[in-house]
N, C-alpha and C positions, 0 to 999 in steps of 0.2 A: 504494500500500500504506500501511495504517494505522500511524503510527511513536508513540513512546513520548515525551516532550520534558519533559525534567527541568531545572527551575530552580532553581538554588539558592537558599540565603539569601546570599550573596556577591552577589547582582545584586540589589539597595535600592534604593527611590527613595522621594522624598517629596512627590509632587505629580503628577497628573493631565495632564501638560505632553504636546502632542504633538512638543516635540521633546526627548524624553528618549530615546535611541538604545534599539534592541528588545535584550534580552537573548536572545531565541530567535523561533524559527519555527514556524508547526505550522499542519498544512492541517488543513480540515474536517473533521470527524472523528476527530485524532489525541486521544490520550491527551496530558492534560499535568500534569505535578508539580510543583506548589509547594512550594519548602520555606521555613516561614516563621521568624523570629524572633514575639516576642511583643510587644505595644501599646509596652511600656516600649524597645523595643532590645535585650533581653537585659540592660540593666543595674543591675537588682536582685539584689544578692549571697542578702544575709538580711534578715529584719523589721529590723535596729538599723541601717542604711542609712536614711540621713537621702536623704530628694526632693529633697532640695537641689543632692545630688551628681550627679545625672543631666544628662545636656545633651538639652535639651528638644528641640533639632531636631532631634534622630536618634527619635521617639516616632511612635510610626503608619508602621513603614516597612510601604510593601508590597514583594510580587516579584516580579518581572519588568522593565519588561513585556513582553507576550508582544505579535507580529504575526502575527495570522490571514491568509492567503493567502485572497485575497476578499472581504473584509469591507470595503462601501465605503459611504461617508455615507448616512443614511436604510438600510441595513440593522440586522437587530437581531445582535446574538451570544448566541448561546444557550449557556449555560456549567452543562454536568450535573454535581451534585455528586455525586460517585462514592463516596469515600470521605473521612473525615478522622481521621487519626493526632495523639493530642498525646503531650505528654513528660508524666512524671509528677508533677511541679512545676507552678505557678501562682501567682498571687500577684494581690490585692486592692487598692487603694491607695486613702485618700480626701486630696484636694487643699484647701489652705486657702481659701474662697470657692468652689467648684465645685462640682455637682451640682446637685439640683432644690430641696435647701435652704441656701443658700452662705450664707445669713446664721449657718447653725449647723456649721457646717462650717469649723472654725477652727484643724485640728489635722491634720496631716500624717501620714499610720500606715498601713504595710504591714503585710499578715497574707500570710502564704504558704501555699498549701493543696496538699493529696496529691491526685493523681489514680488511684484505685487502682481498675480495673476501669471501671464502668459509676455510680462514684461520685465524688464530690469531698468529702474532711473539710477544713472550714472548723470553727474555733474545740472541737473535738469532737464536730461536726456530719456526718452522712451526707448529703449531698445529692445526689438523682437526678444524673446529667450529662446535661447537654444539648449535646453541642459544635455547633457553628458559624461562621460567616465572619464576621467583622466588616465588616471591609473587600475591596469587589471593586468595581470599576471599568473604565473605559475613559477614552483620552486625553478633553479636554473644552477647549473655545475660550474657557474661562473658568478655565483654568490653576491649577485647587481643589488647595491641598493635599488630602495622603491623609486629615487627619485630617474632613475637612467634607465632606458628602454633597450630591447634587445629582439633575440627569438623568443625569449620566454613573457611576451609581452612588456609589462613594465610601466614606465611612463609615458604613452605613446602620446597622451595630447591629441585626440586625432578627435574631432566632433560631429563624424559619422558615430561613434559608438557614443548611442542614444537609444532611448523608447525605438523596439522591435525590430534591434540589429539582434544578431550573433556571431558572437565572436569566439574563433578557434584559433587553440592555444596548443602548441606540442607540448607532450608530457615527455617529460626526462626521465620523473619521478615517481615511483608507486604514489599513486591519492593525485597527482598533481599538485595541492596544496596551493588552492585557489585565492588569492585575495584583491581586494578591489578598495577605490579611496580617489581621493583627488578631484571631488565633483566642481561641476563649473555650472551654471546662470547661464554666462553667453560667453563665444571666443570663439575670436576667427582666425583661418588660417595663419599658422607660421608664429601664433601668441607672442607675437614681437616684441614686446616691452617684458618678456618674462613670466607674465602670470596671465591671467582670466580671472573672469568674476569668479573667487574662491569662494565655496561653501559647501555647510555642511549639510547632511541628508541622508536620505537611508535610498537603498537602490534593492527591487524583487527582482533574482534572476532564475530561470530555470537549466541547469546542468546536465549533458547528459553525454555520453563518449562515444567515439565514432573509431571502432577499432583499426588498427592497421594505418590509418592516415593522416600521421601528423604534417604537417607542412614545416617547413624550415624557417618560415616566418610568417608572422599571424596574418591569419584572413578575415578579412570583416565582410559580413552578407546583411546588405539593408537594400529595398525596394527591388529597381531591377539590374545590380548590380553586381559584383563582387570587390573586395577591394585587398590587394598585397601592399600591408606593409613592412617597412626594409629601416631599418637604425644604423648608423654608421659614425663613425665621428665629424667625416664633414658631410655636407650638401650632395658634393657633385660623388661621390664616391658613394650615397646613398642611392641618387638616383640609376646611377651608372649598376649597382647591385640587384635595385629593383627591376630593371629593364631587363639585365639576364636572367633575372627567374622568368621573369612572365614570358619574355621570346620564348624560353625553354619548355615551360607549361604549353604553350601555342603549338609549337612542333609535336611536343608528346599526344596531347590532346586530339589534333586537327588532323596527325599524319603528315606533318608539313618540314619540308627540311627546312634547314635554319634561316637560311636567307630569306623564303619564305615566308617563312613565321614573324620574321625577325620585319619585314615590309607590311607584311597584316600589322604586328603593334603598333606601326607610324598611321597607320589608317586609320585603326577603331578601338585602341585603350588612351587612357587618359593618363599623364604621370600629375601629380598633384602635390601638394606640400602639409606636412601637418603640421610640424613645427620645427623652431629654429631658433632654437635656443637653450633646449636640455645639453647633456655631456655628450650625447648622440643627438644628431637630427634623423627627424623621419621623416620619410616621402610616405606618399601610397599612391597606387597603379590600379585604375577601374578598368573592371573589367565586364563587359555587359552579360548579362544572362545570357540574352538572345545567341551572342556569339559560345560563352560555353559554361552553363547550369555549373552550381557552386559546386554539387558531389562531384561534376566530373573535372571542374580545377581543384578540388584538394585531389582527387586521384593521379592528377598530372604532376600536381606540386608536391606529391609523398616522395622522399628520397628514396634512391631506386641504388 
């Protein structure tokens, strides 16, 4: 029988480690509950809160993590984003040297913003809301802190992963060792000045394992699309990594040899940015249903 598995914000962690003990359990198929704190720790009172005062290692907690019953190395997890709840607070921050301009970025300053309804007011500003996961992951044998993205998900920053995406995660690890954190109001591509509207909230996802097909790096499936994303340290070395999976998915998938394959991406996938400014940046690469249904790009993208 299908159970319900609630996690609180009281079970933190800060690192991708598989030996961080599981906060909970949940078979295939169960329902699970994140509840999270926000990017900062909750430790932003008001704007006249100097950055200074924060203690930097409590920043990017996620929750859990969770152990899926089943989920063993070279499987994928597939994690449905059912719902996400925020608080009505947020808050903005930009860091002295940080972001995608740090030589102009010399000045420390929180803005806090209302989350009222299906909007965000920032500075007397309405803006659409977009909420989203920051951070979701699985343990990794490269022991990533939360805040730095990888294969084993991580920080991606990417705001397709929202309300009735799924996202597939390679397991390394027996359980996988699910956790999730870092919600966002709104943020757009590339979170250039460093953060998005932080906040906190609780996110329902439903779990469940797709044997034999991890992918080498996380797939996101929302509307009518697919999407590969690829972390790297710089930009062009991300995109350049993301472009040879997907060519290589296209050839295996279509039967196409590489040139091919490689002239169909220039035509009908999209490379995209999600952000730029973690320890790694990530791209992501859509890919349309139409051209080739998400089971059969993870079966392209399982290492062979």
């Amino acid at each position: 029988m299908r159970q319900l598995v609630r996690v609180t914000r009281e079970n933190l962690f800060y690192g991708f480690d598989p030996s961080v003990p599981p906060a909970a359990r949940a078979a295939p198929g169960d329902l699970v509950e994140f509840e999270c704190l926000d990017a900062l720790g909750g430790q932003i009172a008001d704007e006249r809160q100097a950055l200074e005062s924060i203690d930097w290692s409590k920043v990017n907690p996620a929750t859990g993590p969770v152990y899926v019953e089943g989920a063993e190395p070279g499987d994928a997890l597939a994690v449905r984003i059912l719902s996400i709840e925020l608080a009505e607070r947020g808050v903005v921050v930009t860091i002295p040297g940080e972001g995608a301009l740090p030589h102009r970025a010399r000045e420390a300053r929180t803005r806090v913003c209302r989350i009222a309804g299906d909007f965000v007011e920032f500075l007397g500003l309405r803006l659409k809301a977009r909420k989203m996961i920051g951070v979701i992951g699985v343990a990794s044998s490269e022991r990533l802190p939360t805040g730095t993205p990888g294969r084993h998900g991580g920080n991606l920053d990417t705001r397709l992963i929202t309300e009735g995406a799924t996202v597939y995660l390679p397991v390394e690890f027996e359980g996988a060792l699910l956790g999730l954190g870092d919600l966002h109001a709104v943020m757009g591509d590339g979170e250039v000045c460093v953060a998005a509207c932080e906040v906190p909230g609780r996110v329902l996802t439903r779990v469940e394992v797709v044997k034999g097909l991890a992918p080498r790096w996380p797939v996101v499936e929302l509307g009518d699309a697919s999407y590969v994303l690829v972390s790297k340290e710089g930009l062009e070395e991300a995109v350049r990594a993301a472009v040879e999976e997907v060519v290589g998915a296209l050839s295996r998938a279509l039967g196409l040899d590489w040139h091919d394959a490689y002239m169909l991406a220039s035509l009908a996938v999209d490379v995209e940015v999600s952000q730029l400014v973690d320890p790694r940046k990530t791209v992501r690469i859509r890919v349309p249903k139409d051209l080739i249904p998400t089971a059969e790009l993870l079966r392209a993208l399982a290492p062979r």
